[in-house]
N, C-alpha and C positions, 0 to 999 in steps of 0.2 A: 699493186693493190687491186684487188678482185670489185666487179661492178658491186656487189649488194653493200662493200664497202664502201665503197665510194659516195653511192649514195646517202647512205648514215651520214658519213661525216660534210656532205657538202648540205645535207639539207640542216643538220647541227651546226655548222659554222652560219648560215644564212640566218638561223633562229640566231647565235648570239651575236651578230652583226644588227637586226633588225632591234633588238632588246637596248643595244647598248644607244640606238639610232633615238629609239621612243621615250628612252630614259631623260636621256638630253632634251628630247623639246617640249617633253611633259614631264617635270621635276615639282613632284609632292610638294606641298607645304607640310604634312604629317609630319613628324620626326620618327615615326618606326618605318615610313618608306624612305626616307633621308640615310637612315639606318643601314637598310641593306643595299643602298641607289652600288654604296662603292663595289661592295661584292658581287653584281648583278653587272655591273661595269669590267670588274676584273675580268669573269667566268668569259665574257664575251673576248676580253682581250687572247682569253685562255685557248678557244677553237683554236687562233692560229698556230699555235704553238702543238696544240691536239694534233692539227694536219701533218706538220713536220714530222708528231711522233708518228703518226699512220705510214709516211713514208719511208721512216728509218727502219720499219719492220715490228714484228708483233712483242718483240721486250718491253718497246716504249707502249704503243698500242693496248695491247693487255692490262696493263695497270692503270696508268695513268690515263688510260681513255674512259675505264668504267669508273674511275672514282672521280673523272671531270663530269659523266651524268650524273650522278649520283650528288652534286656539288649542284649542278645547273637545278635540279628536284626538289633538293632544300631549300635555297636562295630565290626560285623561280612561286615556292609557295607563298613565301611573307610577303608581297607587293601584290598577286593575284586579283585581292579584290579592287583593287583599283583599274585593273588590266579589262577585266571580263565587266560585260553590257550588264545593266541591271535597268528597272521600272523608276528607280530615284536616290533619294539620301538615303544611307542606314541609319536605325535607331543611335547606336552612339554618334552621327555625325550631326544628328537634330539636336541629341541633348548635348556634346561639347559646342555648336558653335552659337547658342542662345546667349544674345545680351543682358537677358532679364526674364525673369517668370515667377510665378509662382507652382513649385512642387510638395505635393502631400501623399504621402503613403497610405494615409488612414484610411480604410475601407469603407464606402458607402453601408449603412445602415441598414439591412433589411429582414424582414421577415422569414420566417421559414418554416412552413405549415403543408404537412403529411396530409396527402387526400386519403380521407379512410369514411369507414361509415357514418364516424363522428362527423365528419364534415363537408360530406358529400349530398346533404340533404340542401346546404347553402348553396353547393357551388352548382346543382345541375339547374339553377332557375336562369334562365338565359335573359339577360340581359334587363339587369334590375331597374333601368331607369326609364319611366313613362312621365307623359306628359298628365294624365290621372292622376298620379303618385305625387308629381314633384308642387302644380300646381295647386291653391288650395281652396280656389276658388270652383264651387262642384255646382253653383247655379244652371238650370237646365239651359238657358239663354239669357243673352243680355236684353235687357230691355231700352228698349232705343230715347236716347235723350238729345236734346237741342244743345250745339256747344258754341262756342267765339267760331264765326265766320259763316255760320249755314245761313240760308236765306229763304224766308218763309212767304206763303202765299195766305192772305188773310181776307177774309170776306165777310161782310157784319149784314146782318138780316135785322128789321124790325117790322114788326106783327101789322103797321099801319102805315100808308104814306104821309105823310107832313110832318115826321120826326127828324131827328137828330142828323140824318145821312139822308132821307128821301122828301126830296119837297112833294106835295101834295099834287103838283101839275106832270109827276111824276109816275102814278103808280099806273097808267095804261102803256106809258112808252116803259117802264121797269114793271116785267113781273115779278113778284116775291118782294118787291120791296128791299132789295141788298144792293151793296154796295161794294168793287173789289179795288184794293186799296194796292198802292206800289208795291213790289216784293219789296219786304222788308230785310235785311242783313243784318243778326245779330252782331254787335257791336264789341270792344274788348272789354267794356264792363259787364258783356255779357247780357244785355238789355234791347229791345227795341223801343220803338216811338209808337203809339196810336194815339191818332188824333182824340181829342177830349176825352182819350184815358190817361196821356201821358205816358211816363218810361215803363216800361213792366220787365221785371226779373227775367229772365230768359233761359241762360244757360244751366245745365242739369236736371232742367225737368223736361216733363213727358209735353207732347203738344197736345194733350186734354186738358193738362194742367195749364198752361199758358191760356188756353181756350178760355177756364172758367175764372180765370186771374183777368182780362178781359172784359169778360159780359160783367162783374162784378165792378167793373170800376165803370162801365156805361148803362148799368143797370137804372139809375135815377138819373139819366138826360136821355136814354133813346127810350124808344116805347120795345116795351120787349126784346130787348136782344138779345139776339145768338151770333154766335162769331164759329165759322170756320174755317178753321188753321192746317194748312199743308206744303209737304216741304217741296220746296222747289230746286234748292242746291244742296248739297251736302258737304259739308269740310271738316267737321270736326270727329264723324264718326266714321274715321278710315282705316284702312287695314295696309302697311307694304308687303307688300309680295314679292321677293329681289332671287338674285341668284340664278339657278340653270333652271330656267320657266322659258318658255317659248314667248310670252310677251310681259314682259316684268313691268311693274306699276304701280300705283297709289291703288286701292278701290274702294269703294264707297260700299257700304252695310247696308241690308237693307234690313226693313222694320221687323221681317219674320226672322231675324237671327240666323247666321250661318252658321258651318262646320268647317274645321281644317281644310279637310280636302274639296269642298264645295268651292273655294277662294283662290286654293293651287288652279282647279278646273279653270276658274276666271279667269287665270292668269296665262292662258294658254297648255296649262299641264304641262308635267316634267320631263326635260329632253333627253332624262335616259331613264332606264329602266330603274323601278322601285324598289329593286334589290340592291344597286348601285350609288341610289342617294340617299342622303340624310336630310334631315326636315330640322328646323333649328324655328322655335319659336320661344321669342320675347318677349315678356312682359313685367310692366314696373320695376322693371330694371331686372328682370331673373332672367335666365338664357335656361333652356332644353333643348337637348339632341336625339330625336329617335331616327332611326331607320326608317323609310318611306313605306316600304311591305308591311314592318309591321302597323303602321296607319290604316294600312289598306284592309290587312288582313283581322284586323283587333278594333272591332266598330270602338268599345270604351275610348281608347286613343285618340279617334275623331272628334273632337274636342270643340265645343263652339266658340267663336273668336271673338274677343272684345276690341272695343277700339282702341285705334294707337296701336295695336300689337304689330311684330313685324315677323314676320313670317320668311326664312330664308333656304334654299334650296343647295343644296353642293354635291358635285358629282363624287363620290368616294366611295367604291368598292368595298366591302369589309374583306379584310386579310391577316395572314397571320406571315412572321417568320419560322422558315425550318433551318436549326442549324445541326452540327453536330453529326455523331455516327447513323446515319441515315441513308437508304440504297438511293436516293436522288444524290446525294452529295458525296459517293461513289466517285463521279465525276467532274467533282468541283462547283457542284451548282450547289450554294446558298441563298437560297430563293425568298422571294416573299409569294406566298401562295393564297388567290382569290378563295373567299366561300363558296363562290355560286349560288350558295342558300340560304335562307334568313338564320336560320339558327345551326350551327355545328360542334359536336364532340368531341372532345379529346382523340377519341379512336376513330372519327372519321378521317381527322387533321394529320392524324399519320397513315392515313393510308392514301391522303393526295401527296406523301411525302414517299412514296413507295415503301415503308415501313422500313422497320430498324436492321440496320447491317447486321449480319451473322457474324463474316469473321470479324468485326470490330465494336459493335456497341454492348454496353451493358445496361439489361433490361430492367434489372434493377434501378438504376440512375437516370429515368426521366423526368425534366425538369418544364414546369409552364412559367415563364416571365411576365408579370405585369404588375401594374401601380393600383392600388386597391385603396379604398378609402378607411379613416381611422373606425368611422360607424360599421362599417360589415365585416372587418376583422375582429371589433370586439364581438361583434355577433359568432365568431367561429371561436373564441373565448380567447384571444390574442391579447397578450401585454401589452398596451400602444402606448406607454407613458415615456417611454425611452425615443421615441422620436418625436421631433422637432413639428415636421407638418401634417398636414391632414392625407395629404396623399402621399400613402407609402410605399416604396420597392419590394415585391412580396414576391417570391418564389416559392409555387409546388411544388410537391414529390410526390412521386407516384411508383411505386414496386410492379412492375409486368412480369417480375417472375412470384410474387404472389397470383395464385390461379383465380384473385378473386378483383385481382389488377385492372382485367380487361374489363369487367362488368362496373368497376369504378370509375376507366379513362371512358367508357359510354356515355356514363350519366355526367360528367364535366364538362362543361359547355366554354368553348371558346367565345372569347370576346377582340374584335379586332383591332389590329397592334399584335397581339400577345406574339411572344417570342418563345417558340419549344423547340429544347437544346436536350440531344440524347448524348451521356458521356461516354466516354472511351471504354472500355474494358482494361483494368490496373494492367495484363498482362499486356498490352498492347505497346504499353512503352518500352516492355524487353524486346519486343519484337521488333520495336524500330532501332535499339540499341544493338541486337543481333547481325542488322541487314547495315546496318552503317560500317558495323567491324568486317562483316563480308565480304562490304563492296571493297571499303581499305584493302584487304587481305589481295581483294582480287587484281587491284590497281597493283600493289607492289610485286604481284609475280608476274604480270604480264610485263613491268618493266626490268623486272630480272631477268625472265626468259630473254627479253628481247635483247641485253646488256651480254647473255650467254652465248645467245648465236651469231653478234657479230665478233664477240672473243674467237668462237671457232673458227668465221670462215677467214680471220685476221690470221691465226696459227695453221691454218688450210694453205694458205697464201704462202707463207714465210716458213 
């Protein structure tokens, strides 16, 4: 028996020794690898018997040795997947070994609306949601009022000494004739105390108002009085200021009305960039989310703050998904890709995406993913009565082999989240069905040829 023989068959008997070795201490519970356990067992018992024919010379050899490969090839494929490394479970092994679930085939619901001239006048407005817009309160500022817990400084004046507050042996050790009374603290009925006025209303009004609420109730026991009223604490007209701020806090309002971003400044300013955060303010139970840029860059946005409002900071990038036939995902990168910029287009978003694969995608078949509200779909004249909630699953389309494609994916404005998925080219799937019968093709001649040339040097030998 010639060496290159040799080799074959002892590195073939080593393979069905090792097979019949692994079968035994690792035995499927499957029943289609139970199936082939015995065949897989036999083929192995088979090498030795292969050896004996190898020695008896090429009668035995020649036959019975290529149709023992060809035996090991078939039997060696049905158990494979259990053999060879993988990342986890396969889909049939998730869905047979589940105790319980709920499965539904029915298709998510959604929209599907052609970017075209009809509706390209909606979609290039970037980013429809302002704190101008959503709010509907458009007063230029608030006007500052007394609430539960501030605490006020009070000082009462009269025209003469030997009144109400100033005794007469008074009025060279007191000039002006006044008198400054304990901070007072509005109370939870919202009221303070002065003496021989008694309780006075407090909370919701202005402190002139309180002033002439006051002189009028000391007006007939002091000799002329004037009271002035100023605040000494403040607790009811606050603002929070939370999130990624350099010094996060409660803060107090002051009398001339603030702005948005006058209140972020107080709060230490934002600790990342204005393109990277969003700005989330609350009020009477409403929530908004703009982008910090555009605050900065859209004085309207700058909005003056009432009290109670909470004002929240989050660091979050605007980003999109690129999937699909795309020269970045060439090499398997399905990315989430940053804006860099306050606002971006459609056709900027594919060209941070290296733009669409030649030999695979079809330009025809670009797709933008996102969830869109029931009000601005009817505004693109959309049927919305077939769905259930307000925010819906809506997919673009968009033609780039129309020449008037790209001057539409221009004016389309991304919003972040959004998912664009470019689809395959139809032809693309024979192309993979080609290269699979290929490779096949290729795999069973190289195991022929190989099955040919040791038949020769077997009949060389003998």
């Amino acid at each position: 028996m010639g060496r290159f023989t040799t080799i074959w068959v002892n590195a073939l008997l080593g393979l069905g020794l090792a097979l019949n070795q692994r079968i035994i201490r690792a035995r499927a519970a499957d029943a289609g690898f139970q199936a082939t356990e015995g065949t897989l067992l036999n083929l192995g018992s088979k090498f030795v018997g292969a050896r004996r024919d190898l020695d008896r010379g090429p009668s035995f050899f020649g036959g019975r040795f290529s149709r023992l490969i060809a035996a090991l090839l078939i039997a060696a494929v049905l158990p494979a997947c259990s053999l060879l490394p993988g990342t986890g479970p396969t889909s049939d092994d998730v869905e047979s070994n589940a105790t319980g679930g709920l499965r539904d085939s029915k298709p998510l619901p959604y929209a599907l609306v052609d970017v075209s001239s009809n509706t390209i006048g909606f979609l290039s407005e970037p980013n429809l949601i302002s704190f101008q817009g959503e709010f509907a309160d458009k007063r230029p500022k608030p006007t500052q009022v007394v609430g539960v817990g501030d605490i006020l400084n009070i000082s009462i004046f009269e025209a003469a000494p030997g009144g109400l507050f100033t005794p007469a042996t008074a009025a060279g050790a007191r000039p002006g004739n006044f008198v400054d009374l304990p901070p007072q603290a509005v109370d939870q009925k919202g009221s303070i105390y002065v003496p021989y006025a008694g309780e006075i209303p407090t909370a919701g009004r202005t402190i002139p108002e309180i002033q002439q609420a006051v002189v009028a109730r000391l007006k007939n026991r002091a000799i002329e009085p004037q009271v002035v009223i100023s605040l000494n604490q403040q607790h009811s007209s606050v603002v929070s200021v939370l999130g990624d701020v350099n010094t996060p806090g409660v803060l107090a309002l002051n009398s001339v009305g603030e702005r948005l971003l006058a209140l972020i400044a107080r709060a230490g300013g934002p600790k990342f960039e204005a393109i990277e955060s969003y700005v989330t303010l609350q009020r009477d139970g409403k929530r908004v989310r703009v982008l910090l840029s555009r605050v900065v860059h859209d004085p309207r946005e700058n909005v003056f703050v009432r009290p109670n409002d909470v004002i929240f900071i989050t660091h979050e990038a605007p980003s999109f998904t690129a999937l699909g036939a795309l020269n970045q995902n060439i090499f398997g990168f399905n990315t989430e890709i940053p804006f860099d910029v306050e606002t971006l287009t459609l056709t900027q978003a594919l060209g941070k995406a290296a733009g669409l694969a030649d030999q695979q995608s079809d330009p025809s078949a670009v797709y933008v993913y996102r969830f869109e509200s029931r009000s601005f779909l009817q505004k693109l004249g959309v049927d919305t009565k077939r769905f259930t909630f307000d925010s819906i699953p809506t997919i673009y389309h968009i033609n780039l082999r129309d020449p008037s494609g790209l001057l539409l994916a221009s004016g389309f404005q991304m919003r972040t989240k959004d998912v664009v998925y470019i689809a395959n080219a139809k032809v693309v799937d024979y192309y993979k069905f080609l290269t699979l019968l290929n490779n096949t093709a290729n795999t069973v001649t190289t195991v022929s040829n190989a099955v040919t040339t040791v038949n020769a040097a077997a009949h060389t030998k003998y």
